[in-house]
N, CA, C and O atoms as CSV, one atom per row, in Angstrom:
chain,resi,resn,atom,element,x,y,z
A,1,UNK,N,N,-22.270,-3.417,-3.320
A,1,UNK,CA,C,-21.221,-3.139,-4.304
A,1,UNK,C,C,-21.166,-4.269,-5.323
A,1,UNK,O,O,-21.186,-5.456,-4.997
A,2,UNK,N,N,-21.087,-3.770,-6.738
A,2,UNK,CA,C,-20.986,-4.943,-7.695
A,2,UNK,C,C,-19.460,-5.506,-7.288
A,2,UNK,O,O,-18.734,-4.938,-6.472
A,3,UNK,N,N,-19.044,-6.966,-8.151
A,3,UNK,CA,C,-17.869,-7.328,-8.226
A,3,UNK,C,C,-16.665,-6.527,-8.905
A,3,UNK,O,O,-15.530,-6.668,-8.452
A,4,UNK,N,N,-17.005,-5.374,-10.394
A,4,UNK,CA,C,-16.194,-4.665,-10.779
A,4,UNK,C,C,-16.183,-3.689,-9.847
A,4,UNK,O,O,-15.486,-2.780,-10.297
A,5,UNK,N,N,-16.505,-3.475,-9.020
A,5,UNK,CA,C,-16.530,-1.774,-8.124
A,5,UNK,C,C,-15.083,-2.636,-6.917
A,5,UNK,O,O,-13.872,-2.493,-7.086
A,6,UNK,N,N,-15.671,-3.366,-5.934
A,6,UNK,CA,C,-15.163,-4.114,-5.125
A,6,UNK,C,C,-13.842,-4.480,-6.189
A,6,UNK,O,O,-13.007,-3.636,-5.864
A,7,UNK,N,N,-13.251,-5.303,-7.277
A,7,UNK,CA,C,-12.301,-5.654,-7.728
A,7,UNK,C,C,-11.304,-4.410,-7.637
A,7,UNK,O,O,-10.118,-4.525,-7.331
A,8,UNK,N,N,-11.925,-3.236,-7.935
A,8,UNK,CA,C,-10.820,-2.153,-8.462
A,8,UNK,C,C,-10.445,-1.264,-6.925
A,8,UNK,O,O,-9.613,-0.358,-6.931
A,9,UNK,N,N,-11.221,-1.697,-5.600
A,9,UNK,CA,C,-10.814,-0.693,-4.228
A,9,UNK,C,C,-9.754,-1.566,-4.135
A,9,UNK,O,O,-8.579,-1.252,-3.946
A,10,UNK,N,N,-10.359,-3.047,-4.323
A,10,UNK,CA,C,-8.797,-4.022,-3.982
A,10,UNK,C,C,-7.687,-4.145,-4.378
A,10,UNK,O,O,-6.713,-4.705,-3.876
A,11,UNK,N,N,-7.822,-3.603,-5.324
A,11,UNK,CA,C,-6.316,-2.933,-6.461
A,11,UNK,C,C,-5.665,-1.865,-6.172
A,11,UNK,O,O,-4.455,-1.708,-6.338
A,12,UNK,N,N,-6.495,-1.016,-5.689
A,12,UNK,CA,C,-6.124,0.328,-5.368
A,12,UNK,C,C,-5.914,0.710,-3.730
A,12,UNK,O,O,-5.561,1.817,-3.324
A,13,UNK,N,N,-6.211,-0.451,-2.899
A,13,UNK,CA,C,-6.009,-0.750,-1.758
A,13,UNK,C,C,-4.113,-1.557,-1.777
A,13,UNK,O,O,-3.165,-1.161,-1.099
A,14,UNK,N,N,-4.119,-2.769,-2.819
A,14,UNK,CA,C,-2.827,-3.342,-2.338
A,14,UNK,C,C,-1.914,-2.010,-3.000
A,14,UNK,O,O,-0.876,-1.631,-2.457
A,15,UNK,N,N,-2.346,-1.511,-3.977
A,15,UNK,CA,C,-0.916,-0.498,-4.440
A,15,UNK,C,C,-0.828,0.113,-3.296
A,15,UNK,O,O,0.330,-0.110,-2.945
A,16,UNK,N,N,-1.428,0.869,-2.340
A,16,UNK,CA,C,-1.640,2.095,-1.412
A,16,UNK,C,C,-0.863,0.938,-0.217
A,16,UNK,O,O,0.227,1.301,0.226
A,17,UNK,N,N,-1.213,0.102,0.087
A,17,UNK,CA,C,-0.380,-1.077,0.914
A,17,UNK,C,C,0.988,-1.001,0.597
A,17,UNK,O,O,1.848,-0.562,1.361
A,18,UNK,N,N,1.221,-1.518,-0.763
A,18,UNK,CA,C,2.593,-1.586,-1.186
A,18,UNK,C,C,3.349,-0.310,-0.835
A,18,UNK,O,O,4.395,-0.361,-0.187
A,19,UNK,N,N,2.831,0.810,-1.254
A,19,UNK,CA,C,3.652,2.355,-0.848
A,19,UNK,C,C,3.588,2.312,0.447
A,19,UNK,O,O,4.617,2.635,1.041
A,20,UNK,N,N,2.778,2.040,0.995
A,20,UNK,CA,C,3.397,2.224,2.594
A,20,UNK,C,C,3.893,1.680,3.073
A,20,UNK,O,O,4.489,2.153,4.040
A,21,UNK,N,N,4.060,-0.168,2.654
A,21,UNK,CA,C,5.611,-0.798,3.015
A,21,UNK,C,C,6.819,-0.158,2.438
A,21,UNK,O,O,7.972,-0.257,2.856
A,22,UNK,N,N,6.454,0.408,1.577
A,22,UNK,CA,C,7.848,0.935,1.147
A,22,UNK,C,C,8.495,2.319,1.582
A,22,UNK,O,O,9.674,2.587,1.353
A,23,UNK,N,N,7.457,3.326,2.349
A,23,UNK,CA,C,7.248,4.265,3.104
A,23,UNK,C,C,8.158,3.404,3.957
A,23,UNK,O,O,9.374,3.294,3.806
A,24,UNK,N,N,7.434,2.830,4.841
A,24,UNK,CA,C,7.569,2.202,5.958
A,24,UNK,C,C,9.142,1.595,6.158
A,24,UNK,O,O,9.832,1.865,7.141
A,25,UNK,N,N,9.586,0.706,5.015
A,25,UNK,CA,C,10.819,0.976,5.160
A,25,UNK,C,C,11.911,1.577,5.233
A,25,UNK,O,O,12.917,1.186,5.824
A,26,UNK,N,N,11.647,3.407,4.116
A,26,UNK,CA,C,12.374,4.011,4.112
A,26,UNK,C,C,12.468,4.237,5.661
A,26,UNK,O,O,13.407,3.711,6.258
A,27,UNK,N,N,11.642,4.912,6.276
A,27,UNK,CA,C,11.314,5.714,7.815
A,27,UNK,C,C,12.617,4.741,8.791
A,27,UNK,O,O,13.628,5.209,9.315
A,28,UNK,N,N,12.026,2.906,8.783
A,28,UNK,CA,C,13.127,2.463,9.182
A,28,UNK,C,C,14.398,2.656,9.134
A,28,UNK,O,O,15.205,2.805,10.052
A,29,UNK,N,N,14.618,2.639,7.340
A,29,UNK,CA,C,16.157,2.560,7.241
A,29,UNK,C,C,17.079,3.840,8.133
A,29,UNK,O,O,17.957,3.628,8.969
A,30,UNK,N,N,16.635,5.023,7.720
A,30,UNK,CA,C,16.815,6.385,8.208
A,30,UNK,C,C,16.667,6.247,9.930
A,30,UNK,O,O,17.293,6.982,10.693
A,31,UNK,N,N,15.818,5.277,10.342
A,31,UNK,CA,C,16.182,5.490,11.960
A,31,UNK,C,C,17.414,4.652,12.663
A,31,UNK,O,O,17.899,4.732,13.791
A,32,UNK,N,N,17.752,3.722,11.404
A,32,UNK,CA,C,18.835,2.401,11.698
A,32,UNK,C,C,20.244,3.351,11.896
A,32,UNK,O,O,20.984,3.314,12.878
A,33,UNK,N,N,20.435,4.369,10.465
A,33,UNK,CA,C,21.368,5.064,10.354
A,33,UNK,C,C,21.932,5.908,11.664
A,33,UNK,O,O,22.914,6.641,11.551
């Protein structure tokens, strides 16, 4: 894999990370309730 190919999964890896912490918290909050 070049460095631009590899730069842009890693981008598109932390966003997909980020939504699922934030997934992840909703699921929590809703089981706290």
């Amino acid at each position: 894999m070049t460095g631009e190919m590899l730069g842009a999964n890693v981008g598109e890896l932390r966003e997909l990370g980020m939504i699922m912490d934030k997934a992840a918290e909703r699921i929590e909050d809703s089981k706290s309730r």
